[in-house]
C-alpha positions as CSV (number, residue, x, y, z in Angstrom):
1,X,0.0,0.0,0.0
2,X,1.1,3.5,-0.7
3,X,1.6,6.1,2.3
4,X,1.1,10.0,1.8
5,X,4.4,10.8,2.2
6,X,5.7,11.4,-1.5
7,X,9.4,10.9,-0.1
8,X,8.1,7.1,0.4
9,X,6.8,6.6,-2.4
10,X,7.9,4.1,-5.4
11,X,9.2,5.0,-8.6
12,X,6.2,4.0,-10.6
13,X,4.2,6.3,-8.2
14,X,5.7,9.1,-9.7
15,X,6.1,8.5,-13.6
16,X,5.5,10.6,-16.7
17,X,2.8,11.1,-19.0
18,X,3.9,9.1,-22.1
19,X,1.4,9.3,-24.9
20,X,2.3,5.8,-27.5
21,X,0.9,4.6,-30.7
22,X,-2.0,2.6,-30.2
23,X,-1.2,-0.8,-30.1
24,X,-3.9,-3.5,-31.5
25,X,-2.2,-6.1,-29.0
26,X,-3.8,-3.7,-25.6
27,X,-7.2,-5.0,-26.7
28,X,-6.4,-9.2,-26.2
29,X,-4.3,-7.7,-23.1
30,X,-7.3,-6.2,-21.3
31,X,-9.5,-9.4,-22.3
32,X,-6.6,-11.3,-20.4
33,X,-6.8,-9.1,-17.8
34,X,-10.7,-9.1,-17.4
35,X,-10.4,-12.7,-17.2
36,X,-7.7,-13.2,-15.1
37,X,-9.5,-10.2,-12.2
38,X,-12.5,-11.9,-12.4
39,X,-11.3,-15.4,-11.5
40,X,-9.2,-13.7,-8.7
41,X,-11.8,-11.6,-7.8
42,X,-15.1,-13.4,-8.0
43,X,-15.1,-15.2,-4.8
44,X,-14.8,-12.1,-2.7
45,X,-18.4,-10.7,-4.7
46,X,-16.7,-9.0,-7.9
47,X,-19.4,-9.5,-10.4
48,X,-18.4,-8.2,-13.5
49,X,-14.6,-6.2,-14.8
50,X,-14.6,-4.5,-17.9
51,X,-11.8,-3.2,-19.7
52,X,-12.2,0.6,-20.1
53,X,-10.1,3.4,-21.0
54,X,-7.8,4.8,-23.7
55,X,-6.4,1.0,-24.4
56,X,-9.5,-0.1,-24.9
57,X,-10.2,1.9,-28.0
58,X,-8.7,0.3,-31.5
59,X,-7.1,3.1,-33.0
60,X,-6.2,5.4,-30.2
61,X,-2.9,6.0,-28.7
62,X,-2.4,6.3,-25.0
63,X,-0.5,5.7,-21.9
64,X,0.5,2.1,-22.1
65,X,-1.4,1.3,-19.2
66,X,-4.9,-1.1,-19.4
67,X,-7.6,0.1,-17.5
68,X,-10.2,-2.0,-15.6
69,X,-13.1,-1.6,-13.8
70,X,-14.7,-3.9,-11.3
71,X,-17.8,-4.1,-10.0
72,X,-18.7,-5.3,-6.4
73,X,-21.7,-4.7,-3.6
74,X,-19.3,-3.3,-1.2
75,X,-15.7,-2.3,-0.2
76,X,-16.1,-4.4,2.8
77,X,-13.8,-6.7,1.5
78,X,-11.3,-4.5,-0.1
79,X,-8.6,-5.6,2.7
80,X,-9.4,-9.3,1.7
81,X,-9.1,-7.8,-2.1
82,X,-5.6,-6.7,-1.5
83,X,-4.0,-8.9,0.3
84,X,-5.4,-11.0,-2.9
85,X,-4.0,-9.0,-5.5
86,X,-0.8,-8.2,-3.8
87,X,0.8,-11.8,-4.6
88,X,0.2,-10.7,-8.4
89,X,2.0,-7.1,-8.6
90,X,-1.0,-5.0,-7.6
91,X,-0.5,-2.2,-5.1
92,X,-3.1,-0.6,-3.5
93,X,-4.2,2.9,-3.7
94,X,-5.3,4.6,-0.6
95,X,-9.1,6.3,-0.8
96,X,-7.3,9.4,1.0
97,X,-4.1,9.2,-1.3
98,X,-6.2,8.7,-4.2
99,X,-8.9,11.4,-3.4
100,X,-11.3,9.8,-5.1
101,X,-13.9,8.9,-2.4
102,X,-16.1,6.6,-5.4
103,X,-13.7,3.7,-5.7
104,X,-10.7,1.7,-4.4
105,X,-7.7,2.0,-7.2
106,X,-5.0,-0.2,-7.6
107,X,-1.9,0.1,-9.9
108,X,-0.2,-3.2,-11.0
109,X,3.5,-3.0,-11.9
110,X,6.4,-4.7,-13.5
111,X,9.6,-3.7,-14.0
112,X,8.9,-0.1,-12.2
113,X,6.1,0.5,-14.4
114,X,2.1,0.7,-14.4
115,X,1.4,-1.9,-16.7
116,X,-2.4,-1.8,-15.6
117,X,-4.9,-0.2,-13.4
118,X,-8.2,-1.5,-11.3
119,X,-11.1,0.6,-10.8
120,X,-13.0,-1.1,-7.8
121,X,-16.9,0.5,-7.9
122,X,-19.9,-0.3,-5.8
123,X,-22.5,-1.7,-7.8
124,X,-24.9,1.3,-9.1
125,X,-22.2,4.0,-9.6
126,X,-23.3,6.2,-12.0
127,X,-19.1,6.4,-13.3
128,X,-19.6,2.8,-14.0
129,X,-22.1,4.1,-16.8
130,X,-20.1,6.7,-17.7
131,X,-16.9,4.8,-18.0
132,X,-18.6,2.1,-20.7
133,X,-20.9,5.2,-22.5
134,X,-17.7,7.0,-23.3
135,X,-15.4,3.9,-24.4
136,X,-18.2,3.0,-26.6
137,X,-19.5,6.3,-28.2
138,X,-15.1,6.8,-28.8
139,X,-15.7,2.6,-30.6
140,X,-18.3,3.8,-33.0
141,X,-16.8,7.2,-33.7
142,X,-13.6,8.0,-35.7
143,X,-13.7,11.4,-35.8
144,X,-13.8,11.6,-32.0
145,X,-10.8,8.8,-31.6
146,X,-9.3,11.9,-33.6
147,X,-10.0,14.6,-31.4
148,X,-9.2,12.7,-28.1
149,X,-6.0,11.7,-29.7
150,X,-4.8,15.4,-30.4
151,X,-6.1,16.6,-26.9
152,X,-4.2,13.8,-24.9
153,X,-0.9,14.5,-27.3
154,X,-0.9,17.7,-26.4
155,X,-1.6,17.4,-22.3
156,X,1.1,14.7,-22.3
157,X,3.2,17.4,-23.7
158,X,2.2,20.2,-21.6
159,X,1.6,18.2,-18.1
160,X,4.7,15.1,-18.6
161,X,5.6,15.5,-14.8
162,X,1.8,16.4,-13.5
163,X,-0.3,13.3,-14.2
164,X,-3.6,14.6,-12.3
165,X,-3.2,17.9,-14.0
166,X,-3.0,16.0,-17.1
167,X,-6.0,13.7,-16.1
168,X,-7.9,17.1,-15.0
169,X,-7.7,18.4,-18.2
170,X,-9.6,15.9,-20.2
171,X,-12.6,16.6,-18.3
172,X,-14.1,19.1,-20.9
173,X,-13.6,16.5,-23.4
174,X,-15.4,14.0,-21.7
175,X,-18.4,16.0,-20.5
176,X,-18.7,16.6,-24.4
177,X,-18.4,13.4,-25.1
178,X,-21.2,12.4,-22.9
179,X,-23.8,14.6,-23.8
């Protein structure tokens, strides 16, 4: 688990924003990965992990990182959750390190790197919505693959070493994209 002293905390805790050419491989990668979360997860009441995010649309470069979302009734078990995950790279993500009071984030990592990231959300979360109507208006729409592509280009540029201001920053584009 991460502390809130920065001084403490790993390397991957702390790396850039690096924008790379879509890669077709990310979408068997986050089927893997779905698969894989959901046989860890399911006997402590996950009932459903989707792969979500910039990796999980074909065309569109991002951070090589896979995003996942899980679904569950409760984080009552979240310490049984970690203790799970932690024999298979994941580190956990305080709720007050994290600031996002909605769900319980955890990072896997190899070699120093995020290689993938959890999104642990009680069942009936309106983000959980959110996060599938976006990835799927992005699937069925080019020209909007195009647009977010420019925008996150030129964040990563702007906000390398600032990876919430960076994150921050696409919320216009979202909002849009939701409407």
């Amino acid at each position: 688990m991460i502390n809130n002293n920065p001084n403490d905390w790993p390397i991957w805790a702390n790396e850039t924003v690096e924008i790379v050419t879509a890669n077709p491989d990310w979408q068997d990668q986050g089927r893997s990965e779905e698969q894989h979360l959901y046989d860890l997860l399911n006997p402590y009441g996950i009932s459903e992990v989707m792969h979500i995010g910039s990796t999980s649309i074909p065309g569109l470069p991002a951070k090589p990182i896979i995003d996942l979302m899980a679904e569950t009734d409760s984080f009552d078990r979240v310490e049984e959750i970690l203790a799970k995950l932690a024999n298979y790279d994941w580190h956990y993500v305080s709720p007050e390190l994290d600031e996002r009071p909605w769900r319980r984030f955890f990072v896997k990592v190899k070699n120093n790197k995020r290689v993938a990231h959890l999104h642990l959300m009680v069942k009936g979360n309106e983000r959980w919505e959110q996060q599938l109507l976006f990835r799927n208006r992005l699937r069925e729409n080019p020209q909007l693959v195009y647009e977010y592509s420019m925008l996150k280009q030129g964040l990563a540029k702007r906000f390398n070493q600032d990876r919430e201001s960076y994150t921050k920053a696409k919320t216009e584009f979202i909002k849009k994209v939701l409407k």
